[in-house]
C-alpha positions, 0 to 999 in steps of 0.5 A: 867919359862921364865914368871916366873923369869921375874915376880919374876923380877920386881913384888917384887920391885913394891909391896915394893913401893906401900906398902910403898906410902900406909902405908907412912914406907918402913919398913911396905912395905917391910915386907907385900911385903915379907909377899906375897912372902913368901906365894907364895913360901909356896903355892909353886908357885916357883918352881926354885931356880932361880925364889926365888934368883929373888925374894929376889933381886927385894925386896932389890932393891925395898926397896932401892928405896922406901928409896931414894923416902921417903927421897926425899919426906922429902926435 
C-alpha cells in the first residue's frame, strides 16, 4: 500500500507534465493523464480511497506545474 500511495504521489503530476511537453497544451495533458488514471482505477489497481484522493492531487498539482512551465516558456 505504502508503494502504492507513493506512486499515486508523484506519478500523475509527472504524466501531466510530460504529456503537456509532448502535445505543447496542458489541457491535453491533463485529460490523457486523467485518461490513464482513470483506467488504472477501472482496472481496479486502486485499491484505497487514499491512493485515488493521492492520485487526483498529484494530477492538479501537475496541471498547475505544466501551466506555470508553459507561461514561462512564452516570455
Amino acid at each position: 500500500m505504502l508503494l502504492k500511495l507513493l506512486l499515486a504521489i508523484i506519478l500523475p503530476g509527472v504524466l501531466v507534465v510530460f504529456f503537456t511537453r509532448v502535445t505543447y497544451n496542458y489541457y491535453v495533458g491533463l485529460l490523457l493523464a486523467f485518461a490513464l488514471i482513470a483506467a488504472s482505477i477501472y482496472k481496479g489497481y486502486a485499491e484505497f480511497t487514499i491512493v485515488i484522493i493521492a492520485d487526483i492531487i498529484s494530477l492538479g498539482a501537475g496541471f498547475l506545474y505544466a501551466r506555470n512551465m508553459g507561461k514561462r516558456a512564452k516570455k
